[in-house]
Each structure stands twice: as C-alpha cells, then as structure tokens.
C-alpha positions in Angstrom: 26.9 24.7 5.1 25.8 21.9 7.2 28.1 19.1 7.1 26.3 16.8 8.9 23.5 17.5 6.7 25.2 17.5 3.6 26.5 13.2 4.2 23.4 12.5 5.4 21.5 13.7 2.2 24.6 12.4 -0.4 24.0 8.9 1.7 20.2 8.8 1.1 20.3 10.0 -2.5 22.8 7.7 -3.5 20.9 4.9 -2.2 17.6 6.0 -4.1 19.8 6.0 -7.1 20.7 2.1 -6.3 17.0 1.9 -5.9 16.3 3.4 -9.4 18.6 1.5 -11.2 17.5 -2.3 -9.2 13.9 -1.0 -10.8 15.4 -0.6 -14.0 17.2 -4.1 -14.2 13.8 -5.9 -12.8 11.6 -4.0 -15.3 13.2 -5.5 -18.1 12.4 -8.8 -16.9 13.7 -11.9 -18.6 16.4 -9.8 -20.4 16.2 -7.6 -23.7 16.7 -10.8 -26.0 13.5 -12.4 -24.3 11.2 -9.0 -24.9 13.0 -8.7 -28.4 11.5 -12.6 -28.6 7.6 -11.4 -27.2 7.9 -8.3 -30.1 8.5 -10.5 -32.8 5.5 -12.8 -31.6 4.0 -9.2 -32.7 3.3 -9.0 -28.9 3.7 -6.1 -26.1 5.3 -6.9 -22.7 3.5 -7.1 -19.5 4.7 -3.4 -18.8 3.9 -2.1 -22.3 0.6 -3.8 -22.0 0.1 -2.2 -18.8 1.1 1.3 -19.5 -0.5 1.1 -23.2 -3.7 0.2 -20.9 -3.3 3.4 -18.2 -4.9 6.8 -18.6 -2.2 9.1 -20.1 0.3 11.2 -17.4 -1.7 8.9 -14.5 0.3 7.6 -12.1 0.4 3.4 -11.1 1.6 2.4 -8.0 3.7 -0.9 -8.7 3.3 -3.6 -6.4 5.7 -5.7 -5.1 8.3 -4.8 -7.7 11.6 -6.9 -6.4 9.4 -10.0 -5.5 11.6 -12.9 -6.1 14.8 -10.8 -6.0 17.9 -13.0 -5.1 15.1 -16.2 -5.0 16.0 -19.4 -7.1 19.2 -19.3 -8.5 19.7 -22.0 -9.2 16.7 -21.9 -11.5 18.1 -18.6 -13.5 16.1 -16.8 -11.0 12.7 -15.1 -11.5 13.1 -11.2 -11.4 9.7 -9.6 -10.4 8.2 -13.2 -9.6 7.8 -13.4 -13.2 3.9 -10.8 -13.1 3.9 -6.9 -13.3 0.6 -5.9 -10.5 0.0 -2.7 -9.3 -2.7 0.2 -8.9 -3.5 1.9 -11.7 -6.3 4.2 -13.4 -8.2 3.1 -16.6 -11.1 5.6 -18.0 -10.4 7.4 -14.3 -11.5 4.7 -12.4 -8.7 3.1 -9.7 -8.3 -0.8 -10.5 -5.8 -3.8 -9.8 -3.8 -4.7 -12.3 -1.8 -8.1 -12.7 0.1 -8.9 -16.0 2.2 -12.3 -16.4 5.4 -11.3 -17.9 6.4 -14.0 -20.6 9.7 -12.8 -20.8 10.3 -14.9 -17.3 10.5 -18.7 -17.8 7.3 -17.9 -20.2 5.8 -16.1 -17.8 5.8 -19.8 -15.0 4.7 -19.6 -11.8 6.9 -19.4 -9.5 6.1 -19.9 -5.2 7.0 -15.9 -5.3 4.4 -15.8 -8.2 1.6 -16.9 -6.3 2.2 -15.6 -3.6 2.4 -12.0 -5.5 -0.7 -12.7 -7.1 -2.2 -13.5 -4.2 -0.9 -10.2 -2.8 -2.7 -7.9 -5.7 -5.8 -9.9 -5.0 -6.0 -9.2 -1.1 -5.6 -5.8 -1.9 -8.5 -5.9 -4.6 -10.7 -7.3 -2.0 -9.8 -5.1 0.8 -10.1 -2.1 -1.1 -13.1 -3.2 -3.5 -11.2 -2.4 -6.8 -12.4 -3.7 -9.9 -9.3 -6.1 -11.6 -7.6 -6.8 -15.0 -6.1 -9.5 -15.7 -3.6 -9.7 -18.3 -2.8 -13.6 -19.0 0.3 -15.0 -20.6 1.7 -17.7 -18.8 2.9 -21.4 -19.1 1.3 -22.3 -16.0 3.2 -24.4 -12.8 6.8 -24.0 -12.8 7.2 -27.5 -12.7 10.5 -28.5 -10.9 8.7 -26.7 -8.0 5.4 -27.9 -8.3 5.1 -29.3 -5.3 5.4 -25.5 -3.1 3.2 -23.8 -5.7 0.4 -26.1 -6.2 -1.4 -28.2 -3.2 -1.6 -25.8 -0.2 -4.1 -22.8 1.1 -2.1 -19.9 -0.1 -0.9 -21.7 -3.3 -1.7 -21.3 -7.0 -5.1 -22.6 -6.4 -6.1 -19.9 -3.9 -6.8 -17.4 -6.7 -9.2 -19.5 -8.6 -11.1 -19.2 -5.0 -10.3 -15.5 -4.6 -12.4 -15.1 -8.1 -15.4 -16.5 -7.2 -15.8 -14.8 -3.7 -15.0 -11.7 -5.6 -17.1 -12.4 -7.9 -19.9 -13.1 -5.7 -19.2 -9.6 -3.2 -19.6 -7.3 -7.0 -16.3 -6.7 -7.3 -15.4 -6.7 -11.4 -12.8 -9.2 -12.7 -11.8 -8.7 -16.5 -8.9 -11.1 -18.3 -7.6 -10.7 -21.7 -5.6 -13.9 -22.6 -2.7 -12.4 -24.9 -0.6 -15.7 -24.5 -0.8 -18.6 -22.9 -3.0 -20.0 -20.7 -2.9 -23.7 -19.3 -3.7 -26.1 -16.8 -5.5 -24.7 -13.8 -4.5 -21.5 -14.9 -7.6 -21.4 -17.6 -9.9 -21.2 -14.7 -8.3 -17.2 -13.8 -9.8 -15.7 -16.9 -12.8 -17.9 -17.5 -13.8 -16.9 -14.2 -13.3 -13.7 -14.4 -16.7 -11.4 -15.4 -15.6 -11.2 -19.4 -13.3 -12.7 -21.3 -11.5 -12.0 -24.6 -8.6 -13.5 -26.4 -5.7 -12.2 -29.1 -5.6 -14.3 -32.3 -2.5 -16.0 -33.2 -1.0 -15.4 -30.1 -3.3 -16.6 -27.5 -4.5 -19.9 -26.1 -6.5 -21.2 -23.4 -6.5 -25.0 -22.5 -6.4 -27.5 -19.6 -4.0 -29.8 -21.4 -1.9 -29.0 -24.6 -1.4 -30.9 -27.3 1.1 -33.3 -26.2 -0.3 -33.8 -23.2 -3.4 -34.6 -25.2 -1.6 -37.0 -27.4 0.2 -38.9 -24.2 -3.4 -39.3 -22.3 -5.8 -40.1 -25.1 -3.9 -40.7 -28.3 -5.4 -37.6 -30.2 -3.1 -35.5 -32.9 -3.9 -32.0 -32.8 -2.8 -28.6 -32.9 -2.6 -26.1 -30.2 -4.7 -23.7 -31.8 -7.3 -26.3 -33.0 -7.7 -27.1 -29.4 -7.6 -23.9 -27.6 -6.8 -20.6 -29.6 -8.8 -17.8 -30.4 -11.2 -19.0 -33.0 -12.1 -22.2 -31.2 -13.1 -20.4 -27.7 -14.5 -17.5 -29.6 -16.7 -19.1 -32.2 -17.4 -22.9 -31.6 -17.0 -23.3 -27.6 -17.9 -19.7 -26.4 -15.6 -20.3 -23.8 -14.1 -16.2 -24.5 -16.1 -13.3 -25.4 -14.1 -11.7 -27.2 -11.5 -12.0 -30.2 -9.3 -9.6 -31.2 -6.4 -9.2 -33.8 -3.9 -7.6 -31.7 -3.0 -6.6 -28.1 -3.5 -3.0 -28.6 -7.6 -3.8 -29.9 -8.0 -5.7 -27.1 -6.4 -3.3 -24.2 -9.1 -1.0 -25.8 -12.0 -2.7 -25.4 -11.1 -3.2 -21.9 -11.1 0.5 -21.8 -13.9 0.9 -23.3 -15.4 -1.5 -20.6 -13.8 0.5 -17.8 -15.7 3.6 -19.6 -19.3 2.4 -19.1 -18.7 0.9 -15.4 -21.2 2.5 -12.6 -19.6 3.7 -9.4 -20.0 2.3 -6.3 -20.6 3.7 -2.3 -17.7 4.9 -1.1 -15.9 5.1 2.8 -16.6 8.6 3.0 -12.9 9.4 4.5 -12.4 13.0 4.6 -10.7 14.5 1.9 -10.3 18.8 1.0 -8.1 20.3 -2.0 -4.7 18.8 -1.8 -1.5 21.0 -1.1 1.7 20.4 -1.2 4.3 21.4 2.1 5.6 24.1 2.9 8.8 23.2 4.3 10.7 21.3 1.5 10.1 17.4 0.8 13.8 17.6 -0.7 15.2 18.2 2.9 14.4 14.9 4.2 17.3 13.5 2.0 19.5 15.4 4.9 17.7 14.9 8.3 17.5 11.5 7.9 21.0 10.7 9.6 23.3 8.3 7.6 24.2 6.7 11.0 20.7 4.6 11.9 21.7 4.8 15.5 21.9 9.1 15.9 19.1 10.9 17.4 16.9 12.9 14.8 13.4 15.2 15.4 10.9 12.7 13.5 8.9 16.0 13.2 11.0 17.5 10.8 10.5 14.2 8.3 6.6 14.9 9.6 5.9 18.3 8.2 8.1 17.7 5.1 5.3 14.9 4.4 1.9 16.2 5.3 -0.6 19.2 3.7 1.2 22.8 4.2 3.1 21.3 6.7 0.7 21.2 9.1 0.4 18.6 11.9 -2.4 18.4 15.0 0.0 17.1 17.9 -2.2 14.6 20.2 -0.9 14.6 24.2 2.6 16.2 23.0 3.6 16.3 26.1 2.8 12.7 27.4 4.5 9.7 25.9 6.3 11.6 23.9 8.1 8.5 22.0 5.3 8.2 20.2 4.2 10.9 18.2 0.2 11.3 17.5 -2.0 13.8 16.0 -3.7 14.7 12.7 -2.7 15.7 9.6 -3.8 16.1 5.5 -1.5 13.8 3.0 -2.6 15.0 -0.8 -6.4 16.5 0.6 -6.6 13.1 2.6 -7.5 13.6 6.4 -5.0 11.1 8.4 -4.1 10.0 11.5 -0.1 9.6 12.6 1.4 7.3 14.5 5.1 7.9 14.5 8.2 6.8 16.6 10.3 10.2 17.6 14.0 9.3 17.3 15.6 11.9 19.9 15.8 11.9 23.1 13.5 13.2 25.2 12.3 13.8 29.2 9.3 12.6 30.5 7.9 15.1 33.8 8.8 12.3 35.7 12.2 13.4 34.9 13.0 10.2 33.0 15.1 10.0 29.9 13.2 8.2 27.3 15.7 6.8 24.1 14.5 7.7 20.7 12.5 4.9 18.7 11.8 3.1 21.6 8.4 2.7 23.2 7.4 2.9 27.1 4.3 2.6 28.8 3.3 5.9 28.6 4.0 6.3 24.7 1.9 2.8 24.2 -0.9 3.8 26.1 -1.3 7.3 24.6 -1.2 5.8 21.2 -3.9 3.4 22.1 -6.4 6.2 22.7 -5.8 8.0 19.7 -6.2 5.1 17.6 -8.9 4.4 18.8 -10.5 8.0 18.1 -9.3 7.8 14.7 -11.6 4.7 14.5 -14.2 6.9 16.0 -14.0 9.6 13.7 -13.0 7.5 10.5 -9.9 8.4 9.6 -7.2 6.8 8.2 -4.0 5.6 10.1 -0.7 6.2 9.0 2.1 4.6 10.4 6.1 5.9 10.4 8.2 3.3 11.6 11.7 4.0 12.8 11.3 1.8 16.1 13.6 -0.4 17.9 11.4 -2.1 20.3 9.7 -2.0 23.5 11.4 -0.3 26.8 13.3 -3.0 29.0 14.1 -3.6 32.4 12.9 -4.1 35.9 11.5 -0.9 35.8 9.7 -1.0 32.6 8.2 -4.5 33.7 7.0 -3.1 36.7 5.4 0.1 35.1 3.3 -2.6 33.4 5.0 -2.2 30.0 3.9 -5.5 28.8 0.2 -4.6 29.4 0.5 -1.2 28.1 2.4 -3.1 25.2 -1.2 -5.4 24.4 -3.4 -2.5 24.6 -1.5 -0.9 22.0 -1.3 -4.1 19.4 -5.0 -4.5 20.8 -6.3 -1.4 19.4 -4.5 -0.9 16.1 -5.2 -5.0 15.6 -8.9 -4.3 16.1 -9.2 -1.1 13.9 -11.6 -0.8 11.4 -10.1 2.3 9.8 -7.4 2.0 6.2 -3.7 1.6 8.0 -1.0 2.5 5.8 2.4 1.5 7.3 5.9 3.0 5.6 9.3 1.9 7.2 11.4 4.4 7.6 14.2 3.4 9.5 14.3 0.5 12.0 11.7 -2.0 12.4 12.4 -4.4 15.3 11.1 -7.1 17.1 7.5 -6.4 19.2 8.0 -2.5 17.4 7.7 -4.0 14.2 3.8 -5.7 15.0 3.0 -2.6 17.5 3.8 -0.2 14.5 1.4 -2.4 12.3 3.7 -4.7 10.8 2.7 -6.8 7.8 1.0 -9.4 10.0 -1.1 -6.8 10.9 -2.9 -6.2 7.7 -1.8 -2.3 6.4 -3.8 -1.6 3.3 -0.1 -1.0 2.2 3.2 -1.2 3.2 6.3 0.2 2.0 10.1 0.8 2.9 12.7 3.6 2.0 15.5 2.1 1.0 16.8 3.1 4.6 14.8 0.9 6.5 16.1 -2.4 7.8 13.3 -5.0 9.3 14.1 -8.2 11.8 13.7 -9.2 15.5 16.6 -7.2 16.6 19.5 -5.0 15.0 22.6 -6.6 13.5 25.0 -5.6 16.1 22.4 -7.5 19.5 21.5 -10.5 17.0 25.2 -11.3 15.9 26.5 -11.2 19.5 23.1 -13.2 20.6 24.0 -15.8 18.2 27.7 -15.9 18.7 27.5 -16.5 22.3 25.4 -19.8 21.3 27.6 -21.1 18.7 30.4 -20.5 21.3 29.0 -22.4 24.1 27.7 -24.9 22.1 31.6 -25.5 20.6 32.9 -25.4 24.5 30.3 -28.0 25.3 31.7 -30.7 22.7 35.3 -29.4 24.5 36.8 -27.2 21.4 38.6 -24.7 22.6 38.2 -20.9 20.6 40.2 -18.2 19.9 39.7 -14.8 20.1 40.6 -14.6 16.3 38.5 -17.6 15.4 35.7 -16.0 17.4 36.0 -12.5 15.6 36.2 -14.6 12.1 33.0 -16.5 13.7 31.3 -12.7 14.2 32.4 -11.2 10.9 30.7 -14.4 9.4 26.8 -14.5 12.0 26.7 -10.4 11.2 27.2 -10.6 7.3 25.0 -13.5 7.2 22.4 -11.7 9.3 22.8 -7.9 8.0 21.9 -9.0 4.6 18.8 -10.6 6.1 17.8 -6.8 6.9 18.1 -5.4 3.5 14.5 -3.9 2.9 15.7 -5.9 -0.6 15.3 -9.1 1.4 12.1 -8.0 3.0 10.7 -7.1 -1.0 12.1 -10.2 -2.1 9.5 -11.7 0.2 6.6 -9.4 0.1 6.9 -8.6 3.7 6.9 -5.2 2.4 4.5 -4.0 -0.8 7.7 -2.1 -1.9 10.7 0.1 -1.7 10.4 4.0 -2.4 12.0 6.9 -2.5 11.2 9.0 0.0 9.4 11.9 -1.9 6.8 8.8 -3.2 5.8 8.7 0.1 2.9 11.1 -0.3 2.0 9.2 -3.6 1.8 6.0 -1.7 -0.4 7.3 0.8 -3.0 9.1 -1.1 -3.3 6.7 -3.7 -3.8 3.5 -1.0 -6.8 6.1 1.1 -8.6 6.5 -2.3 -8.1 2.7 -2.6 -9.1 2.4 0.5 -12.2 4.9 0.1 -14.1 2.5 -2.4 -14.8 0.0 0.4 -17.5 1.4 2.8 -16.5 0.6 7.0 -19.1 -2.1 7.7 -17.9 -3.7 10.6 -18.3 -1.8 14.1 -15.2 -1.2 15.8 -14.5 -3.3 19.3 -11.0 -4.0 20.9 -12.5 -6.4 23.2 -11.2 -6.5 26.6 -8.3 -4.4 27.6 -6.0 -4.6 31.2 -5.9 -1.3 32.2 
C-alpha cells in the first residue's frame, strides 16, 4: 500500500465528486418548480430538448457548463448563463448546439449569455460545424442592458456571426420552441431554415404591449407573432409543428440528408485504449500542488496503448515533446514535467518551470507538428518562466518569444487542458485562452492567475503595508497576519478553475478520465475545417 498514493487519489476523487454534484445543481437550471412550470407549458427543457435531439448512447461534449457561476447575485443569479451549448452528434454528423433554457429568468440574456453564445459560435466557425439553434428566450436582460447590448462582443455580435457563417457554407438551423423577441428574432430568421412550435412559440420584434405603448394597436401575442402567423400569412418560419418532439425530428431528418464536406485530413488509425491504467492518475497527481511528480506517468495513462514518441528527451527536459495517438488521433504534446531534473550542464532545473533550453526545444517541435499536420495538445501544470541574472543572460526572454511565436503562429488544432498550475507568461506560452485552443479545459485541480496564492498575497501585502506607513499608521504584526489571511482568501478564490468557468476562460471542468473524450472529440471538430492558411512565424531572434 502506497500511502502517499492512496491521499493523493481520495483528494482528486473527492474533488471530481464536488465536480459531479456542481453539474448536477447547474443542470437543473432555474430550479425544479421552474422546469415543473416549462412541462406544464407542455414543453421540454433546453437539456431534454437537447438530449431528445442527440443520436442515442452518443456522447456531447457540454460547453461552458458553470458559465455565470457565482455571477449576479444580486439578480438571483444565472446558473449556466441561462443556454445549454455543446458538441453533439445528430444523424452521425458532429454539430454545435445552443439551447436557451427558459427556466433562467425566461431564458434572458445575461452579459455571461452572450458571451457563451458567442463562445459556441467561435467554435462553429473554427471548426466548420453545422449549428442548431434551439430558441426560447425573453430577449435583453434589461436591468443590464447596457453591458449586453451596444458593444463588439455583445448580443449583437451573433446576428453578424450568422451571416458570415452563412456566407462561408456553414449550416445554421433554429427551431423557435418559445419565445423570441427583439433583436433576438433576427438568430433564427437568419439562420438557413426555420420552424416554429404552435401554442408555445413566438417570434416578434415588439410584443404586444410594447405595440400598444408605440402605436396604439390592441393585439394578441400570437395574432402578432406565433406560429400560424409566421407559418401561413408572413412566411417568415418554414415550418410549424405541434410539439417539440415533431419538430426536434424534422431537424433530424434534416441533419439525415446533409452532404459532407472536405475534411483536414489529420491522421487518425483504430483507437485503443492504454495500457497502463487511466484510474491511476487519481493517485500520481499529488494532493500537495507544490510536490514534484513524473508528468510521464499522467502521459501514458492518457495516450493510445500508452505509447509516447519522446522529441530531444534529453534536452530541455522541462518541457516534454513528442508524439502520441489520443482515441486513433495522431497528436503532438507539449507538456510541463513537474520533477526535478539535471540538465548536462549540470544545472538543476525545478519542475513546471520553463528555461531557455525547454522553450527553444518546444519551438521546433511545434513547428514540425505544423509541418506534418498534426494536432497540438497542450498539458499545463506550469508555474512560469525561469528567473534570475542567469536566466536573463542565457537569453530566456528571447527563447521565451520564439516559443509564444511559434505556437501563436500555428496553423494546426491546439487543444489545451489545465492540469495543475497555470501561471503568469506559462499560462500564454502553454497556449492559454488568448491564444485561441480549439478547446480548453481544467481538472478540477488546476488553479489559473499571474502567480500562486502564497507570491501574490505577500506581493500585495507589502503594497497595502507601505502604502498605510506612507499616510503614518503604524501596523502590527497581528493586524498584518489578519491583513494576509484577508489578500490570500480574497485571491485563492480567484484561482478556483470555478472562477475561471464562471468566466469562460476555460471551455470547462473535467474529470480527468474525460480527458481523452475532450480531445478526440475537439480533432474530429477540428478535422471538418481543411488548413488553408500556410504556416509562417515571422521573424524569430535566434
């Protein structure tokens, strides 16, 4: 019996089971009374619609899940930014799909909202995958209209998203199963078909009582926009149907008769699974994010029949490189190593840091990745760039560029998953969100800011302190521990990969056995959008 091994993996398990039950309380959205409300409408939920809409026993990878989590209390908050989205397979064929979920605020939007949708869009264009949309929703969240409504990557955004998709081939088809107002009526009607569930849905830019307050007219919602009206007198929908389950069909049956498209051409063989058992990484992983650990052993617990292509292992070995299969899907890894190791120079090198050597050897084999198409994968357990006279002298700094240079400039699918830390300059080295991964996903053991707790608390105290010493109050050691206690919780709930969800820095949280899932499902994503653009990182200091 391994004790060390044993806390480590009761640690990690019992914060996938925290995970599992967070899911749990944000899938039921508004609460059961509000979905007891949308069945007696004789309507589904967004997740009943979604999974009533799926291919039987296929899997759908849920974006964005905890968006809005802990966001606008004071508003009742918006669990899920009030819209289900994620990849999923209809008729066998991969697609986007985004569902308002009425049983949040009537399904409002949110700042999170948009910013969600907008999310599940990018994807759809980077990827090419065709999109449903699945309308219900009472349009602007009013009382915060004025962060969802007039800038670029606001509400209005996705009306613009539609027509360049639109225009680049890329299918768009909306079923309006509940409301649909305002600006929001341009989503579906600019989408490639339309069609609408009687009784329940409606589709206008101004209801009736904002019809009655600007030009005086009496009438009806469904008079002025429900199913009939855009169906048979102003053609605005193409179809009508009686209930949500007819018309999820009919989008299947569209999805049925859909022609394929080019694809990427990424290398893919028959999948296996790995040798060494996935169930093990629950224990390596140490419960103490600041012990030493072989990121090889999380490695081939991850890829094809635990198999793994080392690239330079001997040089720069903070950074692990080389090529693997995930699920049949040829890859390339990028990976912080987490012990200790000694360079032939006879430096020690710390775990999850990077040094010149590491940066530069990672360079090259991204770029050969882009040479030989094939997708990147990045493991992030990294703490930051190496320090120091003699790190800025080795030219760490330059090393550092060439490094963001050529993953920036890749042309290749990057898939980024957070392991552990994610600090500072490691974050955006290790392809960080600002550096556009097809996907990018936490375990629930990851933690992501400019620096750890422990540096950023004692940064931020020795301001505070000097700044009360300069106005001549005088501090205690007790009132500067009280000071600490207070800057460290403040900031080490900041690093939750919660916090991070809440905000879509990340596409998700997972356990770590979805990891695989996550991967193979973004490269076949990713394998529906042909590499057009020839790759060029531009000018590099050597």
């Amino acid at each position: 019996m391994d004790l060390e091994f044993n806390k480590n993996e009761d640690a990690l398990k019992q914060l996938c089971f925290q995970l599992k039950s967070k899911h749990q309380k944000v899938s039921l959205g508004g609460g059961e009374k509000a979905i007891a409300k949308q069945h007696e409408k004789g309507k589904l939920t967004a997740r009943e619609r979604i999974q009533y809409l799926i291919d039987d026993d296929s899997d759908f990878l849920e974006i964005a899940a905890f968006a809005g989590e802990g966001m606008y209390q004071e508003y009742g908050g918006c669990p899920g930014g009030g819209v289900v989205a994620g990849i999923g397979y209809v008729k066998g064929r991969q697609c986007m799909i985004v569902a308002n979920d009425a049983t949040v605020k009537a399904g409002a939007w949110f700042p999170i909202t948009a910013k969600k949708n907008l999310r599940a869009q990018e994807i759809a264009m980077e990827n090419r995958l065709p999109v449903i949309y699945l309308v219900d929703s009472a349009g602007v969240f009013l009382p915060m209209q004025d962060e969802i409504f007039p800038d670029k990557e606001h509400f209005g955004r996705m009306f613009r998203n539609n027509a360049i998709m639109s225009s680049e081939g890329i299918v768009q088809i909306s079923a309006i199963m509940g409301s649909c107002v305002a600006g929001g009526a341009y989503l579906p009607i600019m989408s490639d078909e339309a069609m609408i569930v009687e009784g329940t849905g409606s589709i206008f830019l101004a209801g009736s009582y904002l019809v009655k307050a600007a030009i005086g007219e009496t009438i009806d919602n469904e008079t002025l926009g429900g199913a009939s009206t855009h169906s048979e007198i102003s053609g605005v929908t193409d179809y009508k149907f009686e209930t949500d389950q007819e018309c999820l069909d009919h989008i299947r049956n569209i999805f049925d008769k859909m022609g394929d498209n080019p694809k990427a051409g990424f290398s893919r063989v028959e999948p296996a699974t790995p040798k060494l058992d996935p169930q093990e990484i629950y224990g390596i992983l140490p419960l103490d994010r600041v012990k030493p650990y072989d990121m090889m052993d999380i490695i081939l617990r991850m890829v094809d029949n635990s198999e793994f292509e080392p690239y330079k292992d001997l040089y720069g070995q903070s950074l692990i490189c080389g090529l693997a299969r995930i699920d049949g899907w040829a890859v390339g890894i990028v990976a912080n190593q987490r012990k200790i190791v000694k360079s032939k120079k006879g430096e020690m090198q710390m775990g999850g840091v990077i040094y010149s050597d590491s940066a530069d050897k990672a360079a090259r084999f991204i770029m050969n990745c882009n040479q030989k198409k094939i997708p990147l994968v990045f493991l992030q357990d990294v703490s930051g760039f190496m320090v120091g006279s003699k790190a800025e002298h080795g030219g760490i700094i330059k090393d550092g560029a060439k490094l963001v240079n050529a993953m920036s400039n890749s042309v290749v699918p990057k898939f980024t998953i957070l392991i552990g830390n994610s600090y500072g300059a490691g974050n955006y080295a290790m392809c960080g969100k600002a550096y556009d991964p097809r996907l990018i996903y936490a375990w629930p053991t990851a933690q992501l800011a400019v620096m750890s707790g422990a540096s950023a608390a004692k940064t931020l105290l020795q301001i505070q302190v000097a700044s009360l010493k300069a106005k001549g109050e005088v501090i205690t050691p007790e009132a500067e521990k009280e000071l600490l206690d207070k800057i460290t919780a403040r900031y080490n709930e900041q690093l939750s990969p919660y916090y991070a969800a809440s905000r879509l820095w990340v596409d998700g949280i997972i356990d770590p056995l979805e990891t695989r899932k996550v991967i193979s499902m973004g490269i076949e994503a990713a394998n529906n959008a042909p590499i057009t653009k020839p790759f060029n990182v531009g000018v590099i200091q050597t």
